[in-house]
C-alpha positions in Angstrom: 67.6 94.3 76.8 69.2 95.8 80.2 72.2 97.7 80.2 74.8 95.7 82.3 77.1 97.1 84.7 79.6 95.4 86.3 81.9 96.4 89.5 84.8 95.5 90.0 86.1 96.1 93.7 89.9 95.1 93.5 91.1 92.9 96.2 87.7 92.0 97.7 88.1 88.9 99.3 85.0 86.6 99.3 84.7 86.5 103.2 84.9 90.3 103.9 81.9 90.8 101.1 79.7 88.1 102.8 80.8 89.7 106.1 80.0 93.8 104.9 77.2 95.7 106.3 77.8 97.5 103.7 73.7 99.0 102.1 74.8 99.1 98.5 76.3 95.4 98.5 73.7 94.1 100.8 71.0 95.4 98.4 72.4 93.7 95.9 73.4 91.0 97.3 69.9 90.5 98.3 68.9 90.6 94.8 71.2 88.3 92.9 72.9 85.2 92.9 76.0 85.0 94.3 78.9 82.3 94.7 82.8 81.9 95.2 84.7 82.3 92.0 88.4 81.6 90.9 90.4 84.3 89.4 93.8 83.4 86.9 97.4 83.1 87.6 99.7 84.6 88.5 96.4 86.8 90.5 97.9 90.0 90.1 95.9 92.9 88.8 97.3 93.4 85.4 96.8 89.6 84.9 92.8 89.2 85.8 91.6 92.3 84.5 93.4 91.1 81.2 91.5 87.8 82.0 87.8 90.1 83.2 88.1 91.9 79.7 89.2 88.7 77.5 87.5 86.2 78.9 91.1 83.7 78.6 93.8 83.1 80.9 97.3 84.4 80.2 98.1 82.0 77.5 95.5 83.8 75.5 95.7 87.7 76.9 100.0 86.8 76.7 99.7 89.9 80.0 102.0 87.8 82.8 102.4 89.5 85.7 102.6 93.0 87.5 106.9 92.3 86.1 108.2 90.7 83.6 111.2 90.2 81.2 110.1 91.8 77.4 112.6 89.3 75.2 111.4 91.0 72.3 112.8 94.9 73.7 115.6 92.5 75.8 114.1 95.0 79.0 112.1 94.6 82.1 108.3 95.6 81.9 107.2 97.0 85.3 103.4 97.2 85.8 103.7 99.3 89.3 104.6 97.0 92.1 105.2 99.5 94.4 107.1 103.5 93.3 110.2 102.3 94.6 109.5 99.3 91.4 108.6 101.8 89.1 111.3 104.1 89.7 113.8 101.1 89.6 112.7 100.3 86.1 112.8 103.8 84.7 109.3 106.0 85.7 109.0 107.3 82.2 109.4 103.7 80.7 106.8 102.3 83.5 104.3 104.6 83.0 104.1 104.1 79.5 104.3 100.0 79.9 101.2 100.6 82.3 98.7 103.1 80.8 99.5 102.7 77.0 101.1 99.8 76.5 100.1 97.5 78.0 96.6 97.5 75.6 98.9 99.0 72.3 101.7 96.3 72.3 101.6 93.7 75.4 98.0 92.4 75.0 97.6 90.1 72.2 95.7 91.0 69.5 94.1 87.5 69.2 92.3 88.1 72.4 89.1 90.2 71.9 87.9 92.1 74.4 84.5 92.5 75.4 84.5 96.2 74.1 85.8 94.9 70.4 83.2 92.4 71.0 80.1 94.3 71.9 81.1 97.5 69.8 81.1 95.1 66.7 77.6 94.5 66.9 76.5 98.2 67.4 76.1 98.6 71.2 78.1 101.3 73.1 80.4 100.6 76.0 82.1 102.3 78.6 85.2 101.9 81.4 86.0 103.6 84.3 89.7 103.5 85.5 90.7 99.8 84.5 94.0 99.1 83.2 92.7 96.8 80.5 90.6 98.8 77.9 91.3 98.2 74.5 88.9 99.1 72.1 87.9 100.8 68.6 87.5 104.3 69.9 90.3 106.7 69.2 91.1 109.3 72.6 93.2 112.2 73.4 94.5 112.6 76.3 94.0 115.5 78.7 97.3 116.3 79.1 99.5 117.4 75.8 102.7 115.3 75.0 100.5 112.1 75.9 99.6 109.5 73.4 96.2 108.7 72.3 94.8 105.6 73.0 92.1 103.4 71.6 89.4 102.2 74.1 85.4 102.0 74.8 83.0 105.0 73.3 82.6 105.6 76.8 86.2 106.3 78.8 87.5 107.4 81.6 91.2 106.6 82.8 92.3 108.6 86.3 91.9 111.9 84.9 93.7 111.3 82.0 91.9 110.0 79.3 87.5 111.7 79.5 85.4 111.0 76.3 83.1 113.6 78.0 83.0 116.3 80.4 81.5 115.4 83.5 82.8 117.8 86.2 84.6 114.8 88.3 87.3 115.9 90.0 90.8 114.8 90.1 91.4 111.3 89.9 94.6 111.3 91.6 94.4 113.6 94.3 94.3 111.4 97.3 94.4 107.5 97.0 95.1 107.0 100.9 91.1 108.4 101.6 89.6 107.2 98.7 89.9 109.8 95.4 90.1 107.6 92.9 86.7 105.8 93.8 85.4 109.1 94.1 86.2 109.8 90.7 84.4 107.0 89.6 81.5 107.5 91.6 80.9 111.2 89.7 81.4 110.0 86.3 79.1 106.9 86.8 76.2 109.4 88.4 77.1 111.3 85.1 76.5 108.2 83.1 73.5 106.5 84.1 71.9 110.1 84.6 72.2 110.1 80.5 71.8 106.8 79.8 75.4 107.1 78.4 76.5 103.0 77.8 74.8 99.2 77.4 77.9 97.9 78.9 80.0 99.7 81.9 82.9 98.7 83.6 83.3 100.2 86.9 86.5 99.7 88.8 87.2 100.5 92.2 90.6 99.9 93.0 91.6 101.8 96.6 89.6 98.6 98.7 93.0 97.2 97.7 95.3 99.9 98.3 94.0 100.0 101.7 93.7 96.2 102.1 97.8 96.1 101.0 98.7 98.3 104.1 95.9 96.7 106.6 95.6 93.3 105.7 92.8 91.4 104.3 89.2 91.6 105.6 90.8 94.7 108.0 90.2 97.5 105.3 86.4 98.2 106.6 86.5 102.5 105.7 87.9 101.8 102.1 85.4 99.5 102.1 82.6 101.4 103.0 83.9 104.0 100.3 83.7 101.3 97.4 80.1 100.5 98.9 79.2 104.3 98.6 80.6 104.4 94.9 78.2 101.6 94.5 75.1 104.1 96.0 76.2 106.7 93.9 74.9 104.6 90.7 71.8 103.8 92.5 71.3 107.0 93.6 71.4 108.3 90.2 68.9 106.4 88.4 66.7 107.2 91.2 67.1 104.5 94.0 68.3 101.0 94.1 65.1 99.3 93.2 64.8 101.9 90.2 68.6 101.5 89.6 67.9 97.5 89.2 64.9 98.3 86.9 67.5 99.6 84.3 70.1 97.5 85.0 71.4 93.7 85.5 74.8 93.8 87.5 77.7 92.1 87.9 80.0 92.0 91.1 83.1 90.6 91.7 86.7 91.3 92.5 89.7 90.4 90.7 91.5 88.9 93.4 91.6 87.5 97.2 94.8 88.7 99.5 96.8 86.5 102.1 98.2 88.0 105.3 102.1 88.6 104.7 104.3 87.9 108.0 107.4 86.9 106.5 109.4 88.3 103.3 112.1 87.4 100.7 114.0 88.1 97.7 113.3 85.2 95.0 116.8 83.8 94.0 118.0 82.0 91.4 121.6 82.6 91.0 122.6 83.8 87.2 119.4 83.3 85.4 116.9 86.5 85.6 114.5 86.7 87.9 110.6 89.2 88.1 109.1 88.7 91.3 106.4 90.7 93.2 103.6 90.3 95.5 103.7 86.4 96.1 104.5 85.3 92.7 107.9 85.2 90.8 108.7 84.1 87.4 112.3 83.2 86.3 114.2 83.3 82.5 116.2 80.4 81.9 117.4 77.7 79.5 117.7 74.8 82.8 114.0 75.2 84.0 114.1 71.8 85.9 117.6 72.9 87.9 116.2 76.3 88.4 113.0 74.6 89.7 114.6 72.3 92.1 116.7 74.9 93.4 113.9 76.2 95.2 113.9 73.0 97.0 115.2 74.8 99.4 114.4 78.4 99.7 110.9 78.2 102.4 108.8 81.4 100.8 108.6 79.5 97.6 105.4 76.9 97.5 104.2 75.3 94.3 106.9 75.8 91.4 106.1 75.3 88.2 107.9 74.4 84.9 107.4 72.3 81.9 109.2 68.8 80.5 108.8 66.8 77.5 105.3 69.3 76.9 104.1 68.1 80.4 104.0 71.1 83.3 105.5 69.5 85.8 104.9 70.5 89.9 107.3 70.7 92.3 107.0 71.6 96.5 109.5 70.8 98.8 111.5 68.3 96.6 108.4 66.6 96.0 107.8 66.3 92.3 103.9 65.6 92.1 101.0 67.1 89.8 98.8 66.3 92.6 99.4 69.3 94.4 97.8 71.5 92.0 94.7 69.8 92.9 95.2 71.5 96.3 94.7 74.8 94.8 91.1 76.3 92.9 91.5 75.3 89.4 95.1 74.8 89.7 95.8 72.1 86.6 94.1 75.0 84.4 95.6 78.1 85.8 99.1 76.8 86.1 99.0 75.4 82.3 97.7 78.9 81.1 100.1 81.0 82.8 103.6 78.9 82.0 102.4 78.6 78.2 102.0 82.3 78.1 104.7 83.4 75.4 105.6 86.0 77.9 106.0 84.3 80.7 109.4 83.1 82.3 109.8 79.5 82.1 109.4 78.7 85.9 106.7 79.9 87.8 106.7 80.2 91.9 103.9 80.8 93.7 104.5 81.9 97.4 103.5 79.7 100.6 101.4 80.9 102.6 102.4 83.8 104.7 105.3 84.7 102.8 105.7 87.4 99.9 108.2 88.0 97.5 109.9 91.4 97.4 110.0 93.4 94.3 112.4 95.2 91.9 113.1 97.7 95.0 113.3 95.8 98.0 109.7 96.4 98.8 106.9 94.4 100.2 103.2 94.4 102.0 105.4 93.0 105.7 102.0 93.2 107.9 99.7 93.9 105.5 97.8 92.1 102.5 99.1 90.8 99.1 98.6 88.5 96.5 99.5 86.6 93.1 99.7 83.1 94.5 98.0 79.8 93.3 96.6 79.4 97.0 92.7 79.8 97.9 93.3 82.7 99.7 94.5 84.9 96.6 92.2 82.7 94.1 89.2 82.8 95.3 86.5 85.9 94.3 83.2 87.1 95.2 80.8 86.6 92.3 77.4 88.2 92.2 74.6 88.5 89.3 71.8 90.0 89.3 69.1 90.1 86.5 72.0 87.2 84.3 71.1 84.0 85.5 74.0 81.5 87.6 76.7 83.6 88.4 80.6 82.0 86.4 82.4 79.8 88.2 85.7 82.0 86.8 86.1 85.6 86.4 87.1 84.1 82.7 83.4 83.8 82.3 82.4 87.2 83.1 82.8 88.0 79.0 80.4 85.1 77.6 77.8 86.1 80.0 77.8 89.6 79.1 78.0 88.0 75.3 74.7 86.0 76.0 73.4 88.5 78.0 72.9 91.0 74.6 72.3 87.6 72.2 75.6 87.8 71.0 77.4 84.7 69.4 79.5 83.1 72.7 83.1 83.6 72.5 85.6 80.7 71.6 86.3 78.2 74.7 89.2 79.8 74.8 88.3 83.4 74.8 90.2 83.9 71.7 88.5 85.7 68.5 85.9 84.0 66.6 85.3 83.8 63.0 
């Protein structure tokens, strides 16, 4: 059975993959089967790659958002909307919500991940940089002071965490031209030169920081960085069609991005409100006069609460479940994220155009962002090759994988089987 390895280029948006001259995708693109996919909601990072690694939505995972309200610890979490975010919520407290945490405490121990699940049955896996990466393996960090962690045999976390030593060098050192893809790139040549995993997750995340600041399907150099991370696994197993000898692939992204040109603060009087990117969530015991009341405020589009066990949509003053048939998968998604224990019980997703500022004041004015129920932050590139069909969801990504290696399929619902 092939090794699988699947990439994960955060923020790629369906029509600047299709649009790439770009070797590495092209090649594989070539190869596979490829279609438009829907991510979860809210479509912040945290969020998907909870729902990549789980294969569930956020009723399942219980991850919410990029910022949320932790009743439990009666505190904000804050994933890392933006520095001025982090530093608003206490840096120390963030940092440890976002690299430790969030796998240790936030992520619910009913959802398995596809590391538990593959691990069980004897195979080895491996991670590269994503933020969702529990596991059975125990690892020290490479910095004293810092927790361990439990995670893939195989891990590697921005420098921080390195089951091996491969010679990559710092993570960290340079985002803006591309470091931390770079990083990835050497430890993957150092991978598949050993034959080091079955399963590999390889995440590229600076296509997105650069898409934030340009705007989507503008960030062509960060681009062509993530493509030459791609050529850097090829090139170490001795050339694309040698690399797709040993391996089946899978290629998506977690998330699309809208154009922002207009910005606001998400208010709702008294009650406590988490908002970033173009999703907000708000705490409150009056969910349906908390709902209308964003009747009138124009950067909130779809709001959604619950009544009498129904989730009821509103837009506009119009009160309609309807609407989330204007959306990908939008009965589904909305129902999984408000019946997430975490969650706040409304949910706005932006309108078009419009983002909501975060903890700090700060925003992507000019740029890309994303979070909303809308197509253009739902919708993913989704390539297989050497799998069969490519999933419809990136919720899929973890039975196909499962099937892939003869494994039992997970639950429906992504949650733990017998």
């Amino acid at each position: 059975m092939k090794p699988v390895v699947l990439v994960v280029i955060d923020g790629l948006t369906p029509s600047m993959f299709e649009a790439a001259a770009a070797p590495a995708l092209r090649y594989l693109a070539e190869h596979g089967e490829y279609r438009r996919a829907t991510s979860t909601f809210p479509s912040l990072t945290p969020v998907c790659l909870s729902s990549i690694a789980t294969g569930a939505h956020p009723d399942v995972h219980h991850i919410p958002h990029l910022v949320w309200w932790n009743r439990d610890e009666q505190r904000i979490v804050e994933y890392g909307s933006s520095f001025g975010a982090v530093r608003a919520a206490g840096i120390a407290r963030s940092l440890r919500d976002t690299v430790i945490d969030l796998n240790a405490k936030h992520l619910s121990r009913d959802a398995e991940t596809v590391y538990e699940a593959l691990e069980a049955n004897g195979l080895t896996t491996g991670a590269i940089n994503i933020t969702c990466y529990r596991g059975p393996n125990r690892h020290l960090p490479t910095i004293p002071g810092v927790p361990a962690v439990y995670g893939p045999k195989r891990f590697f976390f921005y420098s921080l965490y390195e089951s091996d030593k491969t010679g990559a060098p710092m993570a960290v050192r340079n985002r803006a031209l591309g470091s931390i893809d770079a990083y990835a790139a050497s430890v993957g040549r150092w991978l598949v030169t050993r034959d080091g995993f079955d399963f590999l997750v390889y995440y590229l995340p600076d296509y997105d920081y650069a898409s934030h600041a340009a705007g989507p399907d503008q960030a062509h150099e960060a681009l062509a960085r993530s493509d030459a991370a791609v050529a850097a696994l090829m090139d170490a197993a001795g050339g694309p069609d040698a690399f797709l000898e040993r391996y089946a692939v899978v290629l998506c992204s977690d998330h699309g991005q809208s154009k922002i040109e207009q910005t606001a603060r998400l208010d709702a009087g008294d009650d406590l409100v988490t908002a970033s990117n173009r999703a907000g969530m708000v705490y409150t015991d009056n969910p349906r006069r908390v709902a209308e009341g964003f009747d009138s405020q124009p950067a909130a589009g779809i709001v959604l609460f619950e009544e009498d066990g129904r989730v009821v949509a509103r837009r506009d003053g119009d009160e309609d479940d309807a609407l989330l048939d204007d959306v990908p998968d939008g009965r589904a998604r909305a129902t999984a994220a408000l019946r997430n224990p975490n969650a706040g019980s409304v949910l706005v997703s932006a309108r078009p155009g419009w983002e909501f500022v975060d903890l700090a004041g700060r925003s992507h004015l000019g740029g890309g962002s994303h979070g909303s129920l809308e197509l253009e932050d739902s919708e993913v590139p989704m390539l297989t090759v050497g799998l069969g069909p490519p999933p419809a969801s990136i919720t899929g990504i973890k039975s196909l994988i499962a099937q892939h290696f003869g494994l039992f399929p997970p639950d429906a619902d992504g949650e733990k089987g017998a």
